[in-house]
FIDRENSE-484201 format. One record per residue (C-alpha): residue in three letters; z negated, y negated, x negated. Coordinates in steps of 0.1 Angstrom, whole numbers, padded with zeros to 4 digits, always signed. Layout:
N
alaZYX...
***
This chain:
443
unk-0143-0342-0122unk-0142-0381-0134unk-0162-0388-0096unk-0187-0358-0096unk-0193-0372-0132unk-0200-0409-0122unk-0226-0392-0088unk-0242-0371-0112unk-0250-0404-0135unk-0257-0426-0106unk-0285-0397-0095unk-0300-0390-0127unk-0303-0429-0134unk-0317-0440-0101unk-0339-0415-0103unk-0350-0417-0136unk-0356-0454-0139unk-0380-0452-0108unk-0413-0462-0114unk-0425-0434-0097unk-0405-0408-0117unk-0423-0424-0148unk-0459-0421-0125unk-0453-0383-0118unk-0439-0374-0153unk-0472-0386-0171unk-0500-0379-0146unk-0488-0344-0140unk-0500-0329-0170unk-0532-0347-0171unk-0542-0337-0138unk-0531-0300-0145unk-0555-0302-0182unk-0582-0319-0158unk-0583-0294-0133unk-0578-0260-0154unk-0608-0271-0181unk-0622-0292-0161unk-0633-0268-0133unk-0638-0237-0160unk-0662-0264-0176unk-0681-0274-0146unk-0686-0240-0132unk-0699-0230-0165unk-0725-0259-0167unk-0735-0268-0129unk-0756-0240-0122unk-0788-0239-0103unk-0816-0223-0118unk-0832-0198-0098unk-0868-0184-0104unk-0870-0149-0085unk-0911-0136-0084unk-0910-0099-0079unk-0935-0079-0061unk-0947-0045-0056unk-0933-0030-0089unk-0930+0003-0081unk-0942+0011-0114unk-0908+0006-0144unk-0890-0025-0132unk-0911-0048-0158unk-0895-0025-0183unk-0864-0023-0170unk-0853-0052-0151unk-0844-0080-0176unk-0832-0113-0169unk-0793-0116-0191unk-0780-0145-0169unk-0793-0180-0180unk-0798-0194-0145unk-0816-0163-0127unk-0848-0154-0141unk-0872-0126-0131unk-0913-0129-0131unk-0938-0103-0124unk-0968-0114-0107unk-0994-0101-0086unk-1005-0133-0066unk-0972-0140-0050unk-0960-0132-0013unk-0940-0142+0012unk-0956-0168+0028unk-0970-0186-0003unk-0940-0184-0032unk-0923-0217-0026unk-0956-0236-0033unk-0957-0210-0066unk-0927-0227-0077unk-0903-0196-0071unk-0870-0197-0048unk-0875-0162-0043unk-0895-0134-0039unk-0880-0098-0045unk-0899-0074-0025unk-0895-0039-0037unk-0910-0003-0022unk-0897+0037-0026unk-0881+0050-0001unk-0873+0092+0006unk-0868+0090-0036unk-0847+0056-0029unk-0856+0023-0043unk-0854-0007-0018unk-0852-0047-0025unk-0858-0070+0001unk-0849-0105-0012unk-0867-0135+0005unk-0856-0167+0001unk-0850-0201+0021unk-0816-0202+0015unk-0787-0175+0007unk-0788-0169-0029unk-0749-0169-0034unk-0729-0136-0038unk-0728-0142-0075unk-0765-0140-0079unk-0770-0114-0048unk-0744-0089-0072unk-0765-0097-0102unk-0797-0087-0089unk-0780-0053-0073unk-0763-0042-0108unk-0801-0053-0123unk-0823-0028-0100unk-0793-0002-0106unk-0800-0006-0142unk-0834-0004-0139unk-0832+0028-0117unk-0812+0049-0141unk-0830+0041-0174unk-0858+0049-0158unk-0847+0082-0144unk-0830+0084-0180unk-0869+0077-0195unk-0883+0104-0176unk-0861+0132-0188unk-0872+0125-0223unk-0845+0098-0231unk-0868+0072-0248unk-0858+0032-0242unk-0854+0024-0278unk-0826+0052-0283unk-0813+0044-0250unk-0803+0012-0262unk-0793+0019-0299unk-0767+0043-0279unk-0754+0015-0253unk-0749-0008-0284unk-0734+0014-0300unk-0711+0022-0277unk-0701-0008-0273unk-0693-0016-0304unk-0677+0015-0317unk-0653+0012-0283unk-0616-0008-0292unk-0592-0004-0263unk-0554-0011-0279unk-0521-0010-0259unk-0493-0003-0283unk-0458-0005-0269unk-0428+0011-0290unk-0403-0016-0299unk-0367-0008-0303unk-0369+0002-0339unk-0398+0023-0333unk-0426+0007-0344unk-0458-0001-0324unk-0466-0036-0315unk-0494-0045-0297unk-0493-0059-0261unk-0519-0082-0239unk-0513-0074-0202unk-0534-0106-0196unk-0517-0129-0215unk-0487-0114-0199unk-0500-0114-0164unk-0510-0155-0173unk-0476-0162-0180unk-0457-0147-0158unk-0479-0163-0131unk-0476-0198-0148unk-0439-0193-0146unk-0436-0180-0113unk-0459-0210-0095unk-0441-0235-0115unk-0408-0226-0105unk-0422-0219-0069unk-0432-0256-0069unk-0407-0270-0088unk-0378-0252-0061unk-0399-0269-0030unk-0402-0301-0044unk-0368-0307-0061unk-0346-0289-0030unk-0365-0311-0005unk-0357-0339-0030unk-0316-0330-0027unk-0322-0331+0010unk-0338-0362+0015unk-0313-0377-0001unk-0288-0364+0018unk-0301-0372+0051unk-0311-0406+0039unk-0273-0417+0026unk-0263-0402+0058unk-0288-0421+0084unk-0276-0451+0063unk-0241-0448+0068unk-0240-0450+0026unk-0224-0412+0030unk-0192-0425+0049unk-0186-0451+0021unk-0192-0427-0006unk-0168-0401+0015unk-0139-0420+0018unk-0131-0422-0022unk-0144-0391-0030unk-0145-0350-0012unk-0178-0344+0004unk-0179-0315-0015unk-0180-0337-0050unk-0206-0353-0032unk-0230-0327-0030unk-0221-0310-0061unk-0230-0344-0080unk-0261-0348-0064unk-0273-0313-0070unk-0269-0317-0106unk-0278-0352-0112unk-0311-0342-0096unk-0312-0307-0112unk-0311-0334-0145unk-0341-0350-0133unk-0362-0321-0124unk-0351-0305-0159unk-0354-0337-0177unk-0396-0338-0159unk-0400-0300-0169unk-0396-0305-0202unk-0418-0339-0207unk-0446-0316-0186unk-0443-0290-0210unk-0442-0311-0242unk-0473-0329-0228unk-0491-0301-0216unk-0486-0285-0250unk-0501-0315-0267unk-0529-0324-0245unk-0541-0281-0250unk-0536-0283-0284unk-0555-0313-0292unk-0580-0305-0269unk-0601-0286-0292unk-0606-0321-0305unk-0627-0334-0281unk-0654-0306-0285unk-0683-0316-0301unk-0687-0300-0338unk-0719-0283-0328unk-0703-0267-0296unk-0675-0253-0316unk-0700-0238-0342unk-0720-0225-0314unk-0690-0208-0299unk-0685-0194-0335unk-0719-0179-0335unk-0728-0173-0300unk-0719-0131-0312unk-0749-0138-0336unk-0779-0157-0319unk-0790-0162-0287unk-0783-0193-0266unk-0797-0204-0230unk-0792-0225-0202unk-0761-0258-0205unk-0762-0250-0243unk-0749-0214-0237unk-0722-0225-0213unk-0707-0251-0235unk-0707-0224-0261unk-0691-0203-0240unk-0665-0225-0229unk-0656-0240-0263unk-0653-0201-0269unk-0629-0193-0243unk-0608-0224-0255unk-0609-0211-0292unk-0599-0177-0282unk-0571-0188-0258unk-0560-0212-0286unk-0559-0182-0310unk-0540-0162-0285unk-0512-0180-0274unk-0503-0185-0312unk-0500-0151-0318unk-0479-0121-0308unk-0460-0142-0280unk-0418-0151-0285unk-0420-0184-0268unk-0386-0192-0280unk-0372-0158-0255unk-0399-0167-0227unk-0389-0211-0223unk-0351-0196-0229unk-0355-0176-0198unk-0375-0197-0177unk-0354-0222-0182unk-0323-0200-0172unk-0346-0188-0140unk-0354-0228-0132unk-0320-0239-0132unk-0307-0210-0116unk-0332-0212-0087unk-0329-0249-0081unk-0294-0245-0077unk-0290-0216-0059unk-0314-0235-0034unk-0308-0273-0037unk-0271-0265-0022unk-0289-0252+0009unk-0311-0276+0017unk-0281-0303+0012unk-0265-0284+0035unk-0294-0290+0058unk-0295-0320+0048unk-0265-0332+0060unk-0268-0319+0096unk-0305-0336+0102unk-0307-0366+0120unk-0338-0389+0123unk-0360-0359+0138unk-0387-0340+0113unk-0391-0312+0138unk-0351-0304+0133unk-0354-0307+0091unk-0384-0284+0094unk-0366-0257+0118unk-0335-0258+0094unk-0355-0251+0069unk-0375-0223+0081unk-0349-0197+0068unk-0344-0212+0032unk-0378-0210+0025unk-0387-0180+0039unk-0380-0164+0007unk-0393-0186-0016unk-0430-0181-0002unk-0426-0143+0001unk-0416-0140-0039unk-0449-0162-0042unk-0468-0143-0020unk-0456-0106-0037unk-0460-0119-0073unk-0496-0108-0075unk-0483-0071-0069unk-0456-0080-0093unk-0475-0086-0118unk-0499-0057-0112unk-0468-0032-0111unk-0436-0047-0129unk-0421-0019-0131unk-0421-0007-0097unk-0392-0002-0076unk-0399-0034-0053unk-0404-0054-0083unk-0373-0040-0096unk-0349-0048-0069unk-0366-0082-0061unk-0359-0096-0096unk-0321-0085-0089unk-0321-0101-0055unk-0307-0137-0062unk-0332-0152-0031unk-0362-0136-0049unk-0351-0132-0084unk-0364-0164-0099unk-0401-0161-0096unk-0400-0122-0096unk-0378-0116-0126unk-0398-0146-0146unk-0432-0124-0135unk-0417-0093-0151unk-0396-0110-0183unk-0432-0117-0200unk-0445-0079-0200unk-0417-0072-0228unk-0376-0067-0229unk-0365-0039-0227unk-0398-0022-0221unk-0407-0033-0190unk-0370-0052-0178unk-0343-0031-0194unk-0312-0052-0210unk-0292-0038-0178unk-0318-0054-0152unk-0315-0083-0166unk-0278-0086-0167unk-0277-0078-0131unk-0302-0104-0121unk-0286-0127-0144unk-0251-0121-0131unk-0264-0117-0094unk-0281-0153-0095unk-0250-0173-0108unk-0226-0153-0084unk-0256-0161-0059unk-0251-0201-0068unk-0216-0200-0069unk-0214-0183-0033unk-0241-0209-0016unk-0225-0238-0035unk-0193-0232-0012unk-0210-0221+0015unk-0229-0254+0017unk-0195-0270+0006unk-0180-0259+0038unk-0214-0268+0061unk-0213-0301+0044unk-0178-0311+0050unk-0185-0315+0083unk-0229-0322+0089unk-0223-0353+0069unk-0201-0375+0094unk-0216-0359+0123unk-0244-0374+0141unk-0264-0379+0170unk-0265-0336+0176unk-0291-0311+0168unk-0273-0283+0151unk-0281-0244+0145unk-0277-0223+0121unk-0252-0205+0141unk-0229-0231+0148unk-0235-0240+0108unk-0220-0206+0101unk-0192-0209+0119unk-0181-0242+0101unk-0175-0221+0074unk-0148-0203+0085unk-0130-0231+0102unk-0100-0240+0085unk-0097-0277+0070
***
């Protein structure tokens, strides 16, 4: 153990005291804050203003049609066609006529309006349709809208889940659905990145002849378990500054809002607000609420415990096979990325099912997909955040717990036995075949 001890330390420093390790560890979380806020922020404020004239009111859209989004306004005018309503100063013109008891809109327009808009104006003549068929059998406007905002109001939609000494606690499928996602993508990345770290490395000590040094004071099985864990040290070592700055950086953030955004978020319930100023408000609103959210009713101590667990578990269930690949490539990309094809086969298809995961976590594929040691780190971090044992019984997560360190413990000598002989061998392309077989071939 005294050897696997001094790789493990030679890994983590090296690695560590890289420049770029320092790069990576610090930008990471800036970028991700940048790009989450940043792009909610822009696509709040960058919008294009649109002026829509519409023609040929049949008679109750001036009543009924009313312009709610900031950056799409309606006007009714008589003068405008056509052929004449860009020199009016419109972008559009919304031509509308009955049809067999059927209201048609025919938008004009010099360029497509977006499907955002195009959806907008659809639900708006919709609207328009039923009040008015609502105002002609006797249902006047004014109580027609004391009753929608009413109904709005009086309506509070609660999801109460019975904890394990009976009592109701409320639940927040979104928040849920945020983490679990969160959790799965980062362990998604971090399993790509950190595996084809551990087999870079391989191959590199190998096309450098450094393995064959290394090799003859040590077992190439110390070898590889050394590196896997003094990397596994690195990549948990980065996980934890990214979470500690990502923390910071969106807790601070409400810093950087200007005082009269924030009370404009406060108020925007109470007054009306247009145009830039109304998505600022809104923005500074969503950050407030999100700030208020993940505060409250969320055991982060049980949810980092676990995905820590899942990380870990993942990596190293993985890293051992792509050092085993590692140790069999040569100089040739094509080979690595052949090799590769079945390890992360399964990584991408727990990404790509996470969606329906997280939709469904209690169904039978999300159930035996969290037990499955290939799939069970993304999946069973998807499901943990929807509540134990509501959603994951205590017995589910046993299994997948117990399943992924057999799982490790299994590929860690399979690999073993792969990379006791890859790592001297050179100048021969390999299959996975012949790979297996080395496994059962006595020492």
């Amino acid at each position: 153990m005294n050897k696997v001890s001094l790789i493990i330390e030679r890994e983590y420093i090296t690695r560590v005291s890289n420049k770029r390790f320092l790069l990576m560890t610090i930008l990471m979380p800036l970028v991700f804050i940048v790009f989450i806020f940043g792009s909610s922020y822009f696509a709040a404020t960058i919008k294009e203003e649109t002026k829509i004239a519409v023609a040929n009111d049949p008679g109750f859209l001036k009543e009924n049609l009313v312009s709610e989004k900031g950056d799409l306004q309606f006007e009714f005018t008589n003068d405008v066609d056509t052929n004449n309503y860009t020199s009016k100063g419109f972008d559009a013109v919304l031509y509308t006529f009955i049809e067999d008891e059927q209201l048609i809109g025919n938008i004009h327009s010099k360029k497509q309006l977006g499907l955002e808009k195009s959806n907008y104006i659809d639900r708006q003549l919709n609207k328009a349709v039923e009040n008015n068929l609502l105002l002609e059998r006797g249902i006047q406007k004014s109580t027609l809208d004391s009753i929608k905002n009413a109904s709005k109001e009086n309506v509070t939609v609660k999801n109460l889940v019975e904890d394990e000494k009976g009592k109701n606690k409320e639940s927040n499928a979104g928040l849920a659905y945020g983490i679990g996602f969160g959790s799965g993508i980062l362990i998604y990345m971090t399993m790509f990145i950190f595996g084809s770290m551990v087999m870079r490395g391989v191959a590199e000590e190998k096309t450098n002849r450094i393995a064959e040094v290394i090799v003859s004071s040590c077992k190439p099985f110390e070898l590889m378990l050394g590196k896997i864990i003094g990397i596994a040290g690195v990549g948990l070592t980065q996980l934890l500054l990214w979470i500690a700055l990502i923390v910071a950086l969106s807790t601070s953030l409400t810093m950087f809002l200007p005082t009269e955004t924030i009370q404009q978020a406060q108020q925007m319930q109470q007054s009306q607000v247009s145009g830039a100023t109304m998505a600022n408000a809104d923005m500074a609103s969503k950050i407030l609420e999100a700030k208020a959210t993940l505060t409250e009713g969320v055991n982060w101590l049980m949810i980092i415990g676990f995905f820590l667990f899942y990380f870990l578990g993942g990596y190293l269930f993985y890293a051992s096979l792509f050092a085993a690949v590692g140790s069999v490539i040569n100089e040739d990309p094509q080979e690595a990325q052949q090799l590769m094809l079945p390890i992360t086969m399964p990584i991408i298809f727990s990404f790509v099912v996470l969606n329906g995961v997280l939709a469904n976590p209690s169904s039978s594929m999300a159930v035996w997909m969290s037990i499955i040691p290939f799939t069970s780190p993304i999946i069973m971090m998807g499901r943990i955040p929807f509540g134990i044992p509501n959603t994951v019984p205590y017995w589910q997560l046993a299994a997948s717990m117990l399943s992924l360190v057999g799982g490790f413990i299994f590929t860690t000598w399979f690999a073993g036995r792969i990379y006791r002989t890859g790592i001297l061998l050179y100048g021969k392309k390999v299959t996975w075949k012949e790979m297996i077989k080395w496994t059962f071939r006595k020492s």
